[in-house]
C-alpha positions in Angstrom: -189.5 -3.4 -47.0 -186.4 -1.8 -48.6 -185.9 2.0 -48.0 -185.8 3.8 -51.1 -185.4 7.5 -49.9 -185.9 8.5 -45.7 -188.9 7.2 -45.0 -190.1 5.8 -48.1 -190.2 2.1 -49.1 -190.9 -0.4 -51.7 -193.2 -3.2 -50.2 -191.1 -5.8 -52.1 -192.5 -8.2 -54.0 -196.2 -6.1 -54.4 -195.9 -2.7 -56.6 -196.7 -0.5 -54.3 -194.7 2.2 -51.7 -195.1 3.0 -48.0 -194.4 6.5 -47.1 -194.1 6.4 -43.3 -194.6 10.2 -42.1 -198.3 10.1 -43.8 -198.4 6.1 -42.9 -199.8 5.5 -46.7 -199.4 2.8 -48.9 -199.3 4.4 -52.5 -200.4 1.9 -55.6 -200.7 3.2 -59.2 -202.5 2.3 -62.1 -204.7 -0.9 -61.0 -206.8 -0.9 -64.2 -209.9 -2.8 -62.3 -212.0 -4.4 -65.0 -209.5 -4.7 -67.9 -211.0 -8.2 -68.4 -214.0 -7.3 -69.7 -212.8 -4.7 -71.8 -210.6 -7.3 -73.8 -213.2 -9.8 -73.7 -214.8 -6.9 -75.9 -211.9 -6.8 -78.3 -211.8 -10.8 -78.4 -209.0 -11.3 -76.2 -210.0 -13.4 -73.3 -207.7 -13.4 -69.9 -208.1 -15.7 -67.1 -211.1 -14.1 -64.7 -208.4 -14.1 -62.1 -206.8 -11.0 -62.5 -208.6 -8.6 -60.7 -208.5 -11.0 -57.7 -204.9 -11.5 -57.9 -204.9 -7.4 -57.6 -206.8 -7.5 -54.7 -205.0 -9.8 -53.1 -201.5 -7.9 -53.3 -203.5 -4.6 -52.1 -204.1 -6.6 -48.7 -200.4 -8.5 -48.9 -198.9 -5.0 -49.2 -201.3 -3.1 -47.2 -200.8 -6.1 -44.3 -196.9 -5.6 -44.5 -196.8 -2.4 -43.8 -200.0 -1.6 -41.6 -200.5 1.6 -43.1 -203.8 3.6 -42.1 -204.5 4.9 -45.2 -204.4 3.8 -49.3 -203.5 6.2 -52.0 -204.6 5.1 -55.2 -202.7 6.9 -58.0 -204.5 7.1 -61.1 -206.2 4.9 -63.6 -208.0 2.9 -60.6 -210.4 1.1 -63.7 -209.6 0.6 -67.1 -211.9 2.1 -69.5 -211.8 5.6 -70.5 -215.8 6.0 -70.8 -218.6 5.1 -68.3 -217.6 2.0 -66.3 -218.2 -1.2 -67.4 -220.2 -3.6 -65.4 -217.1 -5.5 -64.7 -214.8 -2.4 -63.5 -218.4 -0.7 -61.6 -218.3 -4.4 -59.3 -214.4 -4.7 -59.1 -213.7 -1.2 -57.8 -216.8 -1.6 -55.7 -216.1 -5.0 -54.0 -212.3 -3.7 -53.8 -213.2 0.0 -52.0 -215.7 -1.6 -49.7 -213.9 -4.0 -48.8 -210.8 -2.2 -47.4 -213.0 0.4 -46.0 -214.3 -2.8 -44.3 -210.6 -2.7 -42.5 -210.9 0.8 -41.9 -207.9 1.4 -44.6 -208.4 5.5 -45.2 -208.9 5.7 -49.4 -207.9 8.1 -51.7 -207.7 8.3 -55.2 -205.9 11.0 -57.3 -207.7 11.3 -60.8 -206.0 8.9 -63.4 -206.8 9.5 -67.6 -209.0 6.3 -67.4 -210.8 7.5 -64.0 -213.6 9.7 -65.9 -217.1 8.3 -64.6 -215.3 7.4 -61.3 -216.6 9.9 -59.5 -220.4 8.1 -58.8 -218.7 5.4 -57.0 -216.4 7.2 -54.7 -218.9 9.6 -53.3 -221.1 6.2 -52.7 -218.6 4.8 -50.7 -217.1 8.7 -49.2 -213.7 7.8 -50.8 -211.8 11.4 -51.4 -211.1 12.2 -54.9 -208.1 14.2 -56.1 -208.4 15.8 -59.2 -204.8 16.1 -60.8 -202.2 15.5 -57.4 -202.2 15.4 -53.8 -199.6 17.3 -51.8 -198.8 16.5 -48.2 -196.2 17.6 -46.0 -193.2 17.2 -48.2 -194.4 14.7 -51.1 -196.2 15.0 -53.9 -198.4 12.5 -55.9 -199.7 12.9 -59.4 
């Protein structure tokens, strides 16, 4: 981990951030189900993607033990209703770190209309614009 400000660090090589007073990992932007909305446009990506996601959630979430999981924004990638794709890849994701007792929240992203049906299934607090704790702020 390389300390970017007191108590805040990259978890280098993943995109994500520890802050260590709250003990959260904080990762923006995963765009779950992007896939399947380009396979809709004609563009087809390796099926792999979202895995490879998940995995460096639990690389960087295993590096730096944190007890909770801020998601920041644009958690799946279509604007509109979910597509099956992003419905079963924020699904599988979610339940599966609440599995590992990780503590989830997600602050509202542009793309994260719709979200809202499958955080209250799986109790996962939502944020509307920013979350403000102690002395940081996320939005």
């Amino acid at each position: 981990m390389l300390e970017i400000t007191p108590n805040v660090y990259i978890l280098d090589p993943w995109p994500a951030v520890y802050v260590e007073p709250l003990d959260m990992a904080v990762i923006a932007d995963l765009h779950l189900g992007v896939e399947g909305a380009l396979e809709k446009e004609g563009v087809f990506l390796p099926l792999n993607i979202s895995t490879t996601v998940s995995k460096y959630v639990d690389e960087a979430l295993e590096e730096c033990g944190a007890s909770r999981l801020l998601l920041l924004g644009d958690v799946k990638h279509e604007f509109g209703f979910p597509n099956p794709s992003e419905w079963i890849e924020v699904k599988q994701l979610l339940s599966r770190l609440l599995e590992r007792r990780v503590r989830i929240e997600v602050v509202r992203g542009n793309h994260d209309n719709y979200l809202i049906a499958i955080l209250r299934r799986l109790n996962v607090l939502l944020h509307q614009s920013h979350l403000t704790e102690q002395d940081y702020s996320f939005t």
